[in-house]
MARMAR-19223 format. One record per atom (N, C-alpha, C): residue in three letters; atom name; residue number from 1; y, x, z. Coordinates in nm, 2 decimals. Each point is the difference from the previous one (the first is absolute). Layout:
SITE   rest   atom    nr        y        x        z
SITE    ALA     CA   NUM        Y        X        Z
...
//
This chain:
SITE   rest   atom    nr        y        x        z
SITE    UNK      N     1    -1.74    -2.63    -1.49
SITE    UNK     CA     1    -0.11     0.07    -0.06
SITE    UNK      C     1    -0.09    -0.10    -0.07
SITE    UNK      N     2    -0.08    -0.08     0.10
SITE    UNK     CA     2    -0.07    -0.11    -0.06
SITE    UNK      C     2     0.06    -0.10     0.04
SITE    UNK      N     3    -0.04    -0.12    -0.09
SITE    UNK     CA     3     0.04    -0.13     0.04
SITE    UNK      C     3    -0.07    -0.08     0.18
SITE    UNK      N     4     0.09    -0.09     0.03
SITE    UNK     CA     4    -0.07    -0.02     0.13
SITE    UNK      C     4    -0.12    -0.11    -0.05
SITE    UNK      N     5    -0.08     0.06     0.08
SITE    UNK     CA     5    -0.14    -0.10     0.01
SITE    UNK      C     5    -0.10    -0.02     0.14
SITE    UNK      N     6    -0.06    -0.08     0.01
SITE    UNK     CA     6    -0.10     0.01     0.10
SITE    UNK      C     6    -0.12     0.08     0.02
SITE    UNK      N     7     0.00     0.05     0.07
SITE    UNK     CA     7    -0.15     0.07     0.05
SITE    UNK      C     7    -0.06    -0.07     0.13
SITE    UNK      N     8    -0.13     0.02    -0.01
SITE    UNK     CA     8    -0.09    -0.08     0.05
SITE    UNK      C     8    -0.10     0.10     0.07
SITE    UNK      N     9    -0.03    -0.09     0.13
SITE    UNK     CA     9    -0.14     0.06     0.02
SITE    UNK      C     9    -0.05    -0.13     0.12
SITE    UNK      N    10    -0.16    -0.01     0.00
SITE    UNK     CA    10    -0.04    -0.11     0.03
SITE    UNK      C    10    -0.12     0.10     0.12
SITE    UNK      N    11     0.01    -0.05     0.13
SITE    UNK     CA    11    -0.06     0.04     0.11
SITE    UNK      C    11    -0.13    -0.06     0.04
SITE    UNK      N    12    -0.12     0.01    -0.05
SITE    UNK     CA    12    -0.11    -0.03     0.00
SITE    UNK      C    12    -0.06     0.02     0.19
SITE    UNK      N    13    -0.17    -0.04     0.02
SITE    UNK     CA    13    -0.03     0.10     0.14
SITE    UNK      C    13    -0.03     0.09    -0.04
SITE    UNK      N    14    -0.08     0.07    -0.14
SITE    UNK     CA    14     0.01     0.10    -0.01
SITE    UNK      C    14     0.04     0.10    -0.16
SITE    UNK      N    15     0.09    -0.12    -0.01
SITE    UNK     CA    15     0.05     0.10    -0.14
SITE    UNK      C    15     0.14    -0.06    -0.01
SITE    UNK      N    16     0.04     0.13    -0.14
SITE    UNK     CA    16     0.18    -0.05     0.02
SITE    UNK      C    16    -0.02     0.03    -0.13
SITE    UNK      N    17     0.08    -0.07    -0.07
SITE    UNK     CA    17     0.04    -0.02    -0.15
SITE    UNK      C    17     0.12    -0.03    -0.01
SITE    UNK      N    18     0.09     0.07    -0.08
SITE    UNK     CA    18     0.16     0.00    -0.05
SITE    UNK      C    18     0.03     0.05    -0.17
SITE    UNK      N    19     0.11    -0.01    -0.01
SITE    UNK     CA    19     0.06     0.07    -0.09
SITE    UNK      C    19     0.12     0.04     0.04
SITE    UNK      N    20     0.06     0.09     0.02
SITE    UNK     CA    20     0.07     0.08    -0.01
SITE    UNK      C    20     0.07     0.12    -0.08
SITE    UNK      N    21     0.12     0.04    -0.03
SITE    UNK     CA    21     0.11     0.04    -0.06
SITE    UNK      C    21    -0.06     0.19     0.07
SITE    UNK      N    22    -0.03     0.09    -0.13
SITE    UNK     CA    22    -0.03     0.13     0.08
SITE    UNK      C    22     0.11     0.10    -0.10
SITE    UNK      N    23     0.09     0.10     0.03
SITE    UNK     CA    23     0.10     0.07    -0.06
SITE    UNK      C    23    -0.09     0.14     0.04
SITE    UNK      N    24     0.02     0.07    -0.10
SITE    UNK     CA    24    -0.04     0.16    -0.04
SITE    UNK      C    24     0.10     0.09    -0.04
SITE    UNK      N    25    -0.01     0.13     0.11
SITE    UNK     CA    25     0.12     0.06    -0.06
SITE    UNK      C    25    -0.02     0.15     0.02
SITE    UNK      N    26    -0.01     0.10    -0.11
SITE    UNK     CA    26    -0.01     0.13     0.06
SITE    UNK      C    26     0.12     0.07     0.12
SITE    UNK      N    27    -0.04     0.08     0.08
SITE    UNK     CA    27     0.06     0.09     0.12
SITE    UNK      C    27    -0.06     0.12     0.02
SITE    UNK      N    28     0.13     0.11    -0.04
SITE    UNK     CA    28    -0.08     0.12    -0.03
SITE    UNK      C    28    -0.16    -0.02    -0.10
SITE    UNK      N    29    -0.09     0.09     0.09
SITE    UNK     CA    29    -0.13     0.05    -0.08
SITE    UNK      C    29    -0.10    -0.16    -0.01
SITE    UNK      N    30     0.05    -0.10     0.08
SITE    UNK     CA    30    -0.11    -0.13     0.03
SITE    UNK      C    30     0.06    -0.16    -0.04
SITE    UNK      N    31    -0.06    -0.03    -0.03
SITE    UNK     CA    31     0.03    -0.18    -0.01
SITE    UNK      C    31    -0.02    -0.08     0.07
SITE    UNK      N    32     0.11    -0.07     0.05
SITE    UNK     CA    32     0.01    -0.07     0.11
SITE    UNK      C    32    -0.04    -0.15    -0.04
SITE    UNK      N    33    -0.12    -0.10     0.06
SITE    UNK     CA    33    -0.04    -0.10    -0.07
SITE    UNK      C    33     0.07    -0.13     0.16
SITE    UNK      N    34     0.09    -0.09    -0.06
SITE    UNK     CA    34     0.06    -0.02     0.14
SITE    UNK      C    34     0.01    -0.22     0.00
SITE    UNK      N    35    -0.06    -0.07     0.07
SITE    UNK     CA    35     0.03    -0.12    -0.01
SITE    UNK      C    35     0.07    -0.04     0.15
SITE    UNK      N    36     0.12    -0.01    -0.09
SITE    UNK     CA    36     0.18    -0.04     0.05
SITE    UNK      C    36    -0.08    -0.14     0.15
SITE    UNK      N    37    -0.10    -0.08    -0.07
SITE    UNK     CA    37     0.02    -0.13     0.08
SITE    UNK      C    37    -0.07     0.00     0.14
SITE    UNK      N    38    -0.11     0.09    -0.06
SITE    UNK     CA    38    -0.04     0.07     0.17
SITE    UNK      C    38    -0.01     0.12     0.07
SITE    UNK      N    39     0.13     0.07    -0.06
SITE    UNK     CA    39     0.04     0.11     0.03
SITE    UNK      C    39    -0.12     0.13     0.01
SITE    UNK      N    40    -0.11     0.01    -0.07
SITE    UNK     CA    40    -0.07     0.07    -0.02
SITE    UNK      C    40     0.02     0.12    -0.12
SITE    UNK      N    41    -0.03     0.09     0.05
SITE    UNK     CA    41     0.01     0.16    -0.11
SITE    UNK      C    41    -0.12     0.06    -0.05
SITE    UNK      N    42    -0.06     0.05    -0.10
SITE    UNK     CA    42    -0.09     0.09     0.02
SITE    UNK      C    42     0.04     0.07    -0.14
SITE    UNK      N    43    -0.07     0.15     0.01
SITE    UNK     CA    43     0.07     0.10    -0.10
SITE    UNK      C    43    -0.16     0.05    -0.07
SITE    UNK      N    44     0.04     0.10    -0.11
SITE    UNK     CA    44    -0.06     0.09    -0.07
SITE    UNK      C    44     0.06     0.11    -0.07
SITE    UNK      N    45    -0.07     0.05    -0.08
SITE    UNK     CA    45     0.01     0.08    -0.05
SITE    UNK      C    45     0.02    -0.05    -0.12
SITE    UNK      N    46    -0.06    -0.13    -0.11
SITE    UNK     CA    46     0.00    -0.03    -0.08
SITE    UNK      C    46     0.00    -0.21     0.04
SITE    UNK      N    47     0.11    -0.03    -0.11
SITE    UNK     CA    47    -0.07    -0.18     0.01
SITE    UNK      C    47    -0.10    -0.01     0.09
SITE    UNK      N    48    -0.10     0.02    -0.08
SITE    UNK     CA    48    -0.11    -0.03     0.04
SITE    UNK      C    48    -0.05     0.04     0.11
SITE    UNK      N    49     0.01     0.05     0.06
SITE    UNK     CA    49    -0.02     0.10     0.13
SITE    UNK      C    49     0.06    -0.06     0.10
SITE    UNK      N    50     0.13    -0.07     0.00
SITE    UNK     CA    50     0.10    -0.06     0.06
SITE    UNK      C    50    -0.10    -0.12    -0.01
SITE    UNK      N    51     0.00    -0.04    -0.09
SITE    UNK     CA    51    -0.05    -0.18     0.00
SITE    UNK      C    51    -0.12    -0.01     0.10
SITE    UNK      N    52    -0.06     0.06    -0.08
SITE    UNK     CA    52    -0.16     0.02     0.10
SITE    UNK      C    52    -0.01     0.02     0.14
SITE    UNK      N    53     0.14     0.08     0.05
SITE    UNK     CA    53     0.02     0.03     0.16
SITE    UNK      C    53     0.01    -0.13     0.02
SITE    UNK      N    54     0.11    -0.04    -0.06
SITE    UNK     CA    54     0.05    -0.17     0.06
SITE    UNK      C    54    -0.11    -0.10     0.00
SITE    UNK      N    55    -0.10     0.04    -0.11
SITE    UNK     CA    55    -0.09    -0.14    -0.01
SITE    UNK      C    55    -0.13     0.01     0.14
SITE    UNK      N    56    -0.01     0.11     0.01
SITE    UNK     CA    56    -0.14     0.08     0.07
SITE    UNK      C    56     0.03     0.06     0.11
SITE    UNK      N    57     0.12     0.03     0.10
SITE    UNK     CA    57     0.01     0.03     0.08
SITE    UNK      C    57     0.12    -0.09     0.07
SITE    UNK      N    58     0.15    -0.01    -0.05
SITE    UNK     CA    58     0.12    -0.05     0.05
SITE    UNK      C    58    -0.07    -0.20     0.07
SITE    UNK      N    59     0.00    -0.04    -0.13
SITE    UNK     CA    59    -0.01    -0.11    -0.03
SITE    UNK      C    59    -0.14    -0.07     0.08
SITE    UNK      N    60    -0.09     0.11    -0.02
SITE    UNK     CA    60    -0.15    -0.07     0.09
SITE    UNK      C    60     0.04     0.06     0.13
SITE    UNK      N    61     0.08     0.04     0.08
SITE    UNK     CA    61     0.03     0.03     0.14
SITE    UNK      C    61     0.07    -0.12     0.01
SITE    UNK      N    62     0.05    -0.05    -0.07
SITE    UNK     CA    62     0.12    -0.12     0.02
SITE    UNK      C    62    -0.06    -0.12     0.03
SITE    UNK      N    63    -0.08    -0.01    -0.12
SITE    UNK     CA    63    -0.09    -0.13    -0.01
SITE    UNK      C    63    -0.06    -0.01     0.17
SITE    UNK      N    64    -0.10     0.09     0.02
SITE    UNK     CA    64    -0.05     0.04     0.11
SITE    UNK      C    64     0.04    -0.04     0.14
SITE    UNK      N    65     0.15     0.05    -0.01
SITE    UNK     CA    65     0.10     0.01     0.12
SITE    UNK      C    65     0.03    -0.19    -0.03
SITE    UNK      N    66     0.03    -0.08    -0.11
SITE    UNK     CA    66     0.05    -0.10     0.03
SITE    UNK      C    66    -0.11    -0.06     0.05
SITE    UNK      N    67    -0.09    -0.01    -0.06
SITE    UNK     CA    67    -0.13    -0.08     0.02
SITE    UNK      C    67    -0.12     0.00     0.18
SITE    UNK      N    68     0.02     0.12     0.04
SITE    UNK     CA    68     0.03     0.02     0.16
SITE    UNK      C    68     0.06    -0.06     0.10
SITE    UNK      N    69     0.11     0.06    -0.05
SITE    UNK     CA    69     0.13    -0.11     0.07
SITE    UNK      C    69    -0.02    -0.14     0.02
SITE    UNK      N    70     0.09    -0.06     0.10
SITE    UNK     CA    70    -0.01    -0.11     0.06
SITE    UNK      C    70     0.09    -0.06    -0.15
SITE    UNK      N    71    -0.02    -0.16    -0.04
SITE    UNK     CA    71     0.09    -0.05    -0.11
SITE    UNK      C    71     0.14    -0.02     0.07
SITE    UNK      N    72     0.04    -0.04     0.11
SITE    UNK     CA    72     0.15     0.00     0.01
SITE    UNK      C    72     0.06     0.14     0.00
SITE    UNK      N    73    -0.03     0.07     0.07
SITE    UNK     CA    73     0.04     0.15    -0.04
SITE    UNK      C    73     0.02     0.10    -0.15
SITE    UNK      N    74    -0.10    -0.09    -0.05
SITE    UNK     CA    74     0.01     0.05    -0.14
SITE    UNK      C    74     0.10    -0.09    -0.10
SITE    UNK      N    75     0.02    -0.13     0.06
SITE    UNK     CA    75     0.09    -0.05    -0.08
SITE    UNK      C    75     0.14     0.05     0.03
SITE    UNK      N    76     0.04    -0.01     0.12
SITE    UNK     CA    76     0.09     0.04     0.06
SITE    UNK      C    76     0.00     0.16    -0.08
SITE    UNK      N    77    -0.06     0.11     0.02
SITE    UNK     CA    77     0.01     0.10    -0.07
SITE    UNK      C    77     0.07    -0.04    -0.15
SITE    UNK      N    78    -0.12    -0.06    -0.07
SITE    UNK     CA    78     0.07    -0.02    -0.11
SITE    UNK      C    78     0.16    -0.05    -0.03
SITE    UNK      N    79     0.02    -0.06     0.07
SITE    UNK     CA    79     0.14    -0.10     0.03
SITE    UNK      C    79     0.11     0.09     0.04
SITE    UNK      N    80    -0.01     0.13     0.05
SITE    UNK     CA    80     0.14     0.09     0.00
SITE    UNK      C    80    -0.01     0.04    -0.15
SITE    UNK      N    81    -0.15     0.02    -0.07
SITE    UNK     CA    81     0.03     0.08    -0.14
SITE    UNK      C    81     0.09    -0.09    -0.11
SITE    UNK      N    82     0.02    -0.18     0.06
SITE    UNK     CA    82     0.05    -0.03    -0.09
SITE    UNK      C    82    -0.07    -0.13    -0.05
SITE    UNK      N    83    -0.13     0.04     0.01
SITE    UNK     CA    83    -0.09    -0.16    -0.03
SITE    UNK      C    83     0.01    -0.11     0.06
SITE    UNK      N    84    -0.08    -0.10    -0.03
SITE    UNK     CA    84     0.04    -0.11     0.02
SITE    UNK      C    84    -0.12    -0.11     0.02
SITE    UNK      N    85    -0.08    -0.10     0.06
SITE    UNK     CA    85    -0.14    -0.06    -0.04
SITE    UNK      C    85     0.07    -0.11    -0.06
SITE    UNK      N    86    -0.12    -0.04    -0.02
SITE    UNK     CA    86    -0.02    -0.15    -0.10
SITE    UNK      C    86     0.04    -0.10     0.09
SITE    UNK      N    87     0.05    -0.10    -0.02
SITE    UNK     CA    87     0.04    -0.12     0.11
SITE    UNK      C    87    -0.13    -0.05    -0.01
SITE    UNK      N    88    -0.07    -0.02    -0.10
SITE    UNK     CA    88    -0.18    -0.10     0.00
SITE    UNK      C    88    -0.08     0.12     0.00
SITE    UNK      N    89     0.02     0.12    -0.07
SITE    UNK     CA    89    -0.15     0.11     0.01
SITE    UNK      C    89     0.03     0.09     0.10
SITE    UNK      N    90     0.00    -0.01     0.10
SITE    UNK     CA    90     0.03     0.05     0.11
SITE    UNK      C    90    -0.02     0.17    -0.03
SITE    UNK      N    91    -0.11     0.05    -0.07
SITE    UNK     CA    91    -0.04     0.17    -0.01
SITE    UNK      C    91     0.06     0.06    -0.14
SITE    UNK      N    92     0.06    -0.11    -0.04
SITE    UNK     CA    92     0.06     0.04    -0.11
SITE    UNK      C    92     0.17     0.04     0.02
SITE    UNK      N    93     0.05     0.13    -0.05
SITE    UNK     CA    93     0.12     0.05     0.05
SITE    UNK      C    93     0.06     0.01    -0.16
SITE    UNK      N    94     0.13    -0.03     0.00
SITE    UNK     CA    94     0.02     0.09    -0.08
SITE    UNK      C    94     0.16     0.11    -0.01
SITE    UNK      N    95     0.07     0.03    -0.11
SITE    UNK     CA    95     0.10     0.08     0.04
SITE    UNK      C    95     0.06     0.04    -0.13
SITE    UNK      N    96     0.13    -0.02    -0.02
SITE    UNK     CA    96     0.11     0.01    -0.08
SITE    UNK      C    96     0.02     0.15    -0.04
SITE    UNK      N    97    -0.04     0.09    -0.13
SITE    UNK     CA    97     0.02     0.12     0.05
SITE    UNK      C    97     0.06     0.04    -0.13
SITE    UNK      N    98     0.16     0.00     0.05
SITE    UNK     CA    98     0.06     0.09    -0.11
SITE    UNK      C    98     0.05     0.14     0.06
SITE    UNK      N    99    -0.01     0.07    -0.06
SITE    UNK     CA    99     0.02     0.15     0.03
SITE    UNK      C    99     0.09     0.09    -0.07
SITE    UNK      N   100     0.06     0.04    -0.01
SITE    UNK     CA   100     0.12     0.08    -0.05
SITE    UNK      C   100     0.00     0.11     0.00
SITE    UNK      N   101     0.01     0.09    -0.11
SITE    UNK     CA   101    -0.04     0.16    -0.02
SITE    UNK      C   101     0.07     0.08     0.08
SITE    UNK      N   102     0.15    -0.07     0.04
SITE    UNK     CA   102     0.05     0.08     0.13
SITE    UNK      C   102    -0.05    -0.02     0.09
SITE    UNK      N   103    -0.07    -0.12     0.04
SITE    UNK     CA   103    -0.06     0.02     0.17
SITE    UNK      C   103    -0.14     0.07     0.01
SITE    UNK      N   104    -0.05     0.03    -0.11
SITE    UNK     CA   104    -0.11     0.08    -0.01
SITE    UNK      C   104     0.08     0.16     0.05
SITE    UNK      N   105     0.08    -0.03    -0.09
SITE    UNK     CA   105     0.09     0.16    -0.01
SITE    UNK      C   105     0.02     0.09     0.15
SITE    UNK      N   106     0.04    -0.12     0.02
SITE    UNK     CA   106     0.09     0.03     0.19
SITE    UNK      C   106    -0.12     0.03     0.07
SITE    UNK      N   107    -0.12    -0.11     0.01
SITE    UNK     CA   107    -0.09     0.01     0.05
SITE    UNK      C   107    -0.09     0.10     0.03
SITE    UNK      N   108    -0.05     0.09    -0.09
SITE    UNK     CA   108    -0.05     0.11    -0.04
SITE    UNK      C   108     0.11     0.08    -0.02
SITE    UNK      N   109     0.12     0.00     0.01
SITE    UNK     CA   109     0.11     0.16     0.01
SITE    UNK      C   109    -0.05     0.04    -0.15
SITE    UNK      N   110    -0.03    -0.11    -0.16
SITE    UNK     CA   110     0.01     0.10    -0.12
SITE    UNK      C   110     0.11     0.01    -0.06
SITE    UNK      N   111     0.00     0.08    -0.09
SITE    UNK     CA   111     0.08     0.07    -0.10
SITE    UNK      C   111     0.06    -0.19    -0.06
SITE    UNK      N   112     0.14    -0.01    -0.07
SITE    UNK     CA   112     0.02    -0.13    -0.03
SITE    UNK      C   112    -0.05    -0.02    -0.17
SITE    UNK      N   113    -0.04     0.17    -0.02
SITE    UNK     CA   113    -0.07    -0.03    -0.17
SITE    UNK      C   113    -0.17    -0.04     0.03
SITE    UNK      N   114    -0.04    -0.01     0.10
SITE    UNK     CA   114    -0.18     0.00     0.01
SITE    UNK      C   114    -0.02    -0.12    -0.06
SITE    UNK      N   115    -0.11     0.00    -0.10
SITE    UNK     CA   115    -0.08    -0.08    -0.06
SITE    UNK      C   115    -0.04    -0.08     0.08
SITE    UNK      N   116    -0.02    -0.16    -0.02
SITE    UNK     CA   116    -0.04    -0.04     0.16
SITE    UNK      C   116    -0.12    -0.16    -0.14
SITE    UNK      N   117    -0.11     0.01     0.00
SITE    UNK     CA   117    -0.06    -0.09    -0.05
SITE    UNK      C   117    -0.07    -0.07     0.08
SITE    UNK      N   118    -0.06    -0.15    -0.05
SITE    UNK     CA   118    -0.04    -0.11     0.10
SITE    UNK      C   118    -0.09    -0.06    -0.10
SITE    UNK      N   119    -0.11    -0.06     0.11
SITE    UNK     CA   119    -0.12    -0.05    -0.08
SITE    UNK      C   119    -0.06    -0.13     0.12
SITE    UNK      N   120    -0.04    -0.10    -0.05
SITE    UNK     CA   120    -0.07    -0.05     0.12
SITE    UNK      C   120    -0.15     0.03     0.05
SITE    UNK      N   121    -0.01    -0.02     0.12
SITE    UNK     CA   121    -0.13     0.03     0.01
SITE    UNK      C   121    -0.01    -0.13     0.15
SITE    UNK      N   122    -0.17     0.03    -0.09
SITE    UNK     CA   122    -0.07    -0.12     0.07
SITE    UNK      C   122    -0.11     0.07     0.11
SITE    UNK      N   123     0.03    -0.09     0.13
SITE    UNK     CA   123    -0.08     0.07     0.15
SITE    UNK      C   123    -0.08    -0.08    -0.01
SITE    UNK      N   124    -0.13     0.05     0.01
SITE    UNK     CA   124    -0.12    -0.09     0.06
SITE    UNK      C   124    -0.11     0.11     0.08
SITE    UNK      N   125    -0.04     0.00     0.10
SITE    UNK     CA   125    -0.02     0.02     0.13
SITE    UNK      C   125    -0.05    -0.12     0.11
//
């Protein structure tokens, strides 16, 4: 689908900044707004409606939930999703994310004609 690249996110005490790879896809009546690298979902009614979940509700429970958390736990969390730290920036992670319109497909049970678009987006929290 897209070419492979790096996504990032850098673990502050109290803030998190990344970039990350986010794929959009309608299902039935709503739009599913979905980032593959930290397995997060959030939907709408419209784009925008979807984004907004993700930016204002999904994504600030996340931040929240990492920033709580103990750091080995959270790294370790991050580390089954696939990431990886910095050998020198110790809070810096990052992660290889190529994604493929069939594993989105499988993933979500869609139709194998579903429109499936990607955009980056950037976390800061």
């Amino acid at each position: 689908m897209s070419k492979d690249r790096k996504e990032f996110i850098k673990i502050g005490l109290k803030e998190i900044r990344g970039q990350v790879k986010a794929v959009f896809f309608n299902e039935g009546d709503f739009v599913i707004y979905y980032i593959p690298s930290l397995n997060l979902s959030a939907y709408g009614k419209t784009y925008s409606e979807a984004e907004d979940m993700m930016k204002n509700a999904v994504l600030r429970d996340f931040c929240h939930n990492l920033i709580s958390k103990p750091k080995a736990f959270v790294f370790s969390e991050l580390a089954k999703l696939g990431w990886t730290r910095d050998k020198i920036f110790r809070k810096d992670l990052s992660k290889s994310s190529f994604i493929d319109k069939e594993g989105i497909l499988r993933e979500f049970d869609l139709d194998k004609d579903t429109v499936i678009n990607e955009k980056e987006f950037a976390i800061t929290c």
